[in-house]
C-alpha positions in Angstrom: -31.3 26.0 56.1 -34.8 24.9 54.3 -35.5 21.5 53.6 -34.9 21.8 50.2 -31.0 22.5 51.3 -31.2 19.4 53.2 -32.1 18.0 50.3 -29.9 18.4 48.0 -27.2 18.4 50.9 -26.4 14.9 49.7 -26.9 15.3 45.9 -23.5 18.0 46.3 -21.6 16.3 48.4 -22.1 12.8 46.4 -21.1 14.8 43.0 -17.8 16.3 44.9 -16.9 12.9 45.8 -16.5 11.5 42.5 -13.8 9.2 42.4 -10.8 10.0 40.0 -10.5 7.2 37.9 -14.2 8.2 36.6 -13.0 12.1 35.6 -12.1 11.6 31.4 -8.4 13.3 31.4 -8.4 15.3 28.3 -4.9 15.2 26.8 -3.2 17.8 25.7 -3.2 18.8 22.3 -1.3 17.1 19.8 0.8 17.9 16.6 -1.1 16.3 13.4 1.3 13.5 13.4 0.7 12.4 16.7 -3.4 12.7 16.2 -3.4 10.5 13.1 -0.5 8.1 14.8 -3.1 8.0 17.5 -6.3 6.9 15.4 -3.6 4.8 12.8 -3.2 2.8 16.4 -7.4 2.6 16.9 -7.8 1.2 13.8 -7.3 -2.5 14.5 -7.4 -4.1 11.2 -4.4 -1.7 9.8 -2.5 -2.8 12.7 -3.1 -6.5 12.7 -2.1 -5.5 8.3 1.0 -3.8 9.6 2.3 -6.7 11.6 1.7 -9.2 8.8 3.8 -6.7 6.4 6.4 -6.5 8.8 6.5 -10.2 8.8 6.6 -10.5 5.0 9.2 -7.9 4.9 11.5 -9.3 7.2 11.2 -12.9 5.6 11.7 -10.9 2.4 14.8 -9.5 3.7 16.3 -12.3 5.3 15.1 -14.8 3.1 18.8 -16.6 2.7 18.5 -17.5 6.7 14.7 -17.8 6.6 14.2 -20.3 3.7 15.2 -24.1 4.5 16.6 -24.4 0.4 18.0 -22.3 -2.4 14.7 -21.7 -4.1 16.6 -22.6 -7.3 18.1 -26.3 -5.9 16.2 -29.6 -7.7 15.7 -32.9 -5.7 14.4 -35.3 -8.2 13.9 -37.6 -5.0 11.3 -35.3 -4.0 9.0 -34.6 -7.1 5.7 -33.3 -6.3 6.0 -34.4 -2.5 3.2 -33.2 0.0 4.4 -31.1 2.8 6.2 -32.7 5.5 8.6 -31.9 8.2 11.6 -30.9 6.3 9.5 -29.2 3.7 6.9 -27.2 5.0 4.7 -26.4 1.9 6.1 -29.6 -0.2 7.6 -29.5 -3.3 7.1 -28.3 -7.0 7.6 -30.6 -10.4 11.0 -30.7 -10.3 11.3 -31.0 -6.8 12.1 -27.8 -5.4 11.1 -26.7 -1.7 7.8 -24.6 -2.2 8.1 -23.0 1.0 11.6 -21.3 0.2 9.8 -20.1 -3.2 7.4 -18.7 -1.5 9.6 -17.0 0.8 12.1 -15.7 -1.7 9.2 -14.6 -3.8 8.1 -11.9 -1.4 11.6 -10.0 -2.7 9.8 -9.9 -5.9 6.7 -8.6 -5.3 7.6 -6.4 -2.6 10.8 -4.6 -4.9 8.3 -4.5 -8.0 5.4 -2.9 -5.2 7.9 -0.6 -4.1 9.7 0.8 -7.0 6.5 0.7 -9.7 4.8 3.2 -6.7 8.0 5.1 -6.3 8.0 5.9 -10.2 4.9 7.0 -10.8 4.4 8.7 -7.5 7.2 10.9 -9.1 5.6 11.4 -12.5 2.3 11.9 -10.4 3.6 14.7 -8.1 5.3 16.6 -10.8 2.3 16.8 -13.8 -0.2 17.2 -10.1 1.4 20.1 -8.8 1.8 21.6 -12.6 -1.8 21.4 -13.2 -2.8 22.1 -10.0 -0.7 25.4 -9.2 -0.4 26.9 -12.9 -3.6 26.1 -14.6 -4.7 27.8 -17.5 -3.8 26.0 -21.1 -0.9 23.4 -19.0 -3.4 22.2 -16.5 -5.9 21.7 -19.5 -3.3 19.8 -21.4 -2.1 17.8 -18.6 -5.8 16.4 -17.7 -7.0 16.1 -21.1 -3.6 13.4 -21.5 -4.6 12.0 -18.1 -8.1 11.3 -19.1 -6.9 9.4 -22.3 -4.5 7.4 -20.2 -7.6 6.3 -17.9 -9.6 5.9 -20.5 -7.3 2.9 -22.2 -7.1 -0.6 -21.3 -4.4 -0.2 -18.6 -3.6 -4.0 -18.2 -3.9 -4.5 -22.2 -1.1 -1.9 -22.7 1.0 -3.1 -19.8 0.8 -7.0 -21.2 1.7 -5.6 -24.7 4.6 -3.5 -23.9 5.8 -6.1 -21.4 5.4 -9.2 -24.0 7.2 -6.2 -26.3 10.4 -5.9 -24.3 10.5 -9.4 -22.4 9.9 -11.1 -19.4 12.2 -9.0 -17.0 11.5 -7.9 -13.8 12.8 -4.3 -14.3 10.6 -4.6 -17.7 7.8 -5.1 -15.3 8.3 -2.3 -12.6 8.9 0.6 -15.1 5.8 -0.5 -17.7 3.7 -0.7 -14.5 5.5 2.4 -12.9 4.7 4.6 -16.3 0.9 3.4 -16.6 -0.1 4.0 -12.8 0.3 7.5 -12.6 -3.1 9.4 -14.2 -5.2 8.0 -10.8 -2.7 10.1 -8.1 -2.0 12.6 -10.6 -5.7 13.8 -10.4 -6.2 13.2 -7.0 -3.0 15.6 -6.0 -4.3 18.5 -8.5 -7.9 18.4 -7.1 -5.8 18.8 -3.7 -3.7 21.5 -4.7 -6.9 23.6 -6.3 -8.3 23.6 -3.1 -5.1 24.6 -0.9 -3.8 27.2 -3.3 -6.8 29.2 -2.8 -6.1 29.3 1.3 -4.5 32.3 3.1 -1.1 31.8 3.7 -0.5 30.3 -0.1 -2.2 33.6 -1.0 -0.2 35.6 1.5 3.1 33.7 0.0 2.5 34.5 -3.8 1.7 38.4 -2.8 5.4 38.3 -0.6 6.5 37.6 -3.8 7.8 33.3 -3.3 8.3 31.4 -6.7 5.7 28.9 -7.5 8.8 25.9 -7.3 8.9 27.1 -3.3 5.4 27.6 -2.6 4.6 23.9 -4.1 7.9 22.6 -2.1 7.1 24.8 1.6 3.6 24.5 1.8 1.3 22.8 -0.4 3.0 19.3 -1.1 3.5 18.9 3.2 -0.7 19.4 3.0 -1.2 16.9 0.4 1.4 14.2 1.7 -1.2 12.3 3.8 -3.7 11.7 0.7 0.2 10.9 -1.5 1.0 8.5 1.2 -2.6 6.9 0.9 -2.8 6.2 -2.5 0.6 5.3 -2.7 0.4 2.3 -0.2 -2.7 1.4 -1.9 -1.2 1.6 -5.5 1.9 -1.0 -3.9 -1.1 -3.7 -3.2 -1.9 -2.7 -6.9 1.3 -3.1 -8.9 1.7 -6.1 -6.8 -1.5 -7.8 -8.4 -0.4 -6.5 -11.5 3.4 -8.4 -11.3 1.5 -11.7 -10.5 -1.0 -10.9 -13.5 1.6 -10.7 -15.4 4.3 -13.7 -14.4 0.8 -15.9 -14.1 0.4 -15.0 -18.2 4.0 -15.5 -18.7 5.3 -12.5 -19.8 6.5 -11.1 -15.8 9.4 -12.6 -13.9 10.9 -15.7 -15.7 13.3 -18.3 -14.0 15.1 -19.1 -12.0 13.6 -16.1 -10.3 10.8 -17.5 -8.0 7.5 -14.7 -8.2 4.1 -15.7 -6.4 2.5 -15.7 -9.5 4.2 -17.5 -12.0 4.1 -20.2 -8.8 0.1 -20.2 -9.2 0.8 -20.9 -13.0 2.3 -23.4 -13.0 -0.5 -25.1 -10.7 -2.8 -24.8 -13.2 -4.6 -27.9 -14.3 -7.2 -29.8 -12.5 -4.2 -32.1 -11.4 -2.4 -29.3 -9.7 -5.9 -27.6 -8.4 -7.3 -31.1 -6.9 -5.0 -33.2 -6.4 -1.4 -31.2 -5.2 -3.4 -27.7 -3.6 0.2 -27.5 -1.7 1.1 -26.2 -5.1 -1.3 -23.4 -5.4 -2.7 -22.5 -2.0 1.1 -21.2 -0.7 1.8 -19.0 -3.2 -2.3 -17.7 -3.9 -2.4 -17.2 0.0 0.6 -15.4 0.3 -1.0 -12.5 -2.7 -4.2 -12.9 -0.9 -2.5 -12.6 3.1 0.0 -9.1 1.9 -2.6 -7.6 -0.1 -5.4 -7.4 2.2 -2.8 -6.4 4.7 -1.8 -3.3 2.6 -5.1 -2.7 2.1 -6.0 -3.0 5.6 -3.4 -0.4 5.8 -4.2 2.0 3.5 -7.4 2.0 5.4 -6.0 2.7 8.6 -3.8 6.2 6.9 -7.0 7.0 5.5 -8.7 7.3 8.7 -5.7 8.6 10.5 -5.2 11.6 7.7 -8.7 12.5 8.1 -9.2 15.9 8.8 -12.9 15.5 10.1 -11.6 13.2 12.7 -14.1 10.3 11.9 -11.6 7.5 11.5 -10.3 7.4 15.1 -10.2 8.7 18.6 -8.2 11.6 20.0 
């Protein structure tokens, strides 16, 4: 044995003694769902936004058992009171307990979130996937309409066909369900031109399977991580829009408490200086749920990210 063996004698053996907890143990591979549940749980902020939802939906929920009052019920012993003990955000002008307001408002914004996204989601999918897999004159109709849409005063047309047909809060999540489709509806045709020219969807229209089951089987699955994307970030959306509205006066009307029509009536330099009990619940309860939604909308957009940027595997 040279002296250059005895050497590096000591370099082997320390490398064949490296302990086990330093070897990286690469995991096995994963399903899609798995990896992007995986980086969804990296992404800090989305979870941190996740548990505040949960919290917000649960208080939504159970609202009766959560909330200290009937969000309806005047004291006119306790007009304007500062928050105490018994009520925990003090009380409005005619003496209702802000806190259960507050509380029982999340029901509204969270339905009008929920079922605003749900109905253009479904006018978005449908025009989206006709555009996208038949083309030709239909697709050129389709985004020629869409384009107009964007192209109006959104808001303006949603606070003139709400003032229109009343202050209602099913008024409000169908007006804001039929004016937030064009965004989605672009976004899943620019999806579906790009998968429709893959191999297997080529493969599937020379076999001889119907458009109907080729949009159903295998492009709509592809696109369902950008759909579910926009579609949480279009419920912090029409939830902005729902207090737009109730703060203007033309949203949800009494005796149904909404977040925003609680900010409107805290208007006034009174309200803003001298009672901020009145304002500061409601304005930080919009504030906490939409940066939350936002937070994670981020957090599926990094986890549905096919370049794997957004997370670790």
């Amino acid at each position: 044995m040279t002296q250059t063996d005895w050497v590096e004698l000591p370099r082997a053996t320390e490398a064949a003694h490296v302990p086990e907890a330093a070897v990286e143990v690469v995991p096995p591979d994963l399903s899609p769902w798995r990896r992007a549940l995986r980086r969804f749980a990296s992404h800090r902020p989305a979870v941190a936004g996740l548990c505040v939802l949960l919290v917000v939906t649960l208080s939504a929920i159970f609202a009766p058992w959560v909330a200290a009052f009937d969000p309806a019920s005047q004291h006119l012993d306790k007009i304007l009171q500062p928050p105490d003990s018994v009520n925990w955000f003090g009380t409005d002008q005619i003496g209702r307990d802000v806190f259960s307001r507050v509380v029982f408002g999340a029901r509204v914004s969270l339905s009008v979130g929920v079922v605003a996204v749900a109905i253009y989601l479904s006018i978005a999918i449908v025009l989206g996937s006709l555009a996208g897999m038949l083309g030709g004159r239909l697709d050129n109709l389709i985004m020629r309409f869409t384009d107009l849409i964007m192209t109006t005063p959104t808001f303006i047309l949603i606070l003139i066909v709400a003032g229109l047909l009343g202050p209602n809060i099913v008024n409000i999540m169908v007006i804001i369900g039929i004016f937030g489709w064009p965004g989605v509806t672009r976004l899943i045709r620019g999806q579906i031109l790009l998968l429709r020219e893959l191999d297997y969807v080529a493969a599937s229209r020379v076999l001889g399977t119907s458009t109907r089951q080729i949009v159903v089987r295998h492009v709509l699955p592809n696109v369902l991580g950008p759909i579910t994307v926009a579609a949480t970030l279009g419920v912090a959306g029409a939830m902005l829009g729902e207090a737009g509205l109730s703060f203007l006066g033309v949203g949800v009307t009494e005796p149904i408490p909404s977040w925003g029509s609680m900010v409107s009536y805290a208007r006034g330099i009174a309200f803003l200086a001298g009672m901020p009990w009145m304002w500061l619940a409601p304005g930080l309860a919009i504030s906490l749920t939409i940066l939350s939604i936002n937070f994670i909308g981020d957090g599926l957009r990094d986890a549905f990210d096919v370049r794997g940027g957004g997370g670790k595997d």
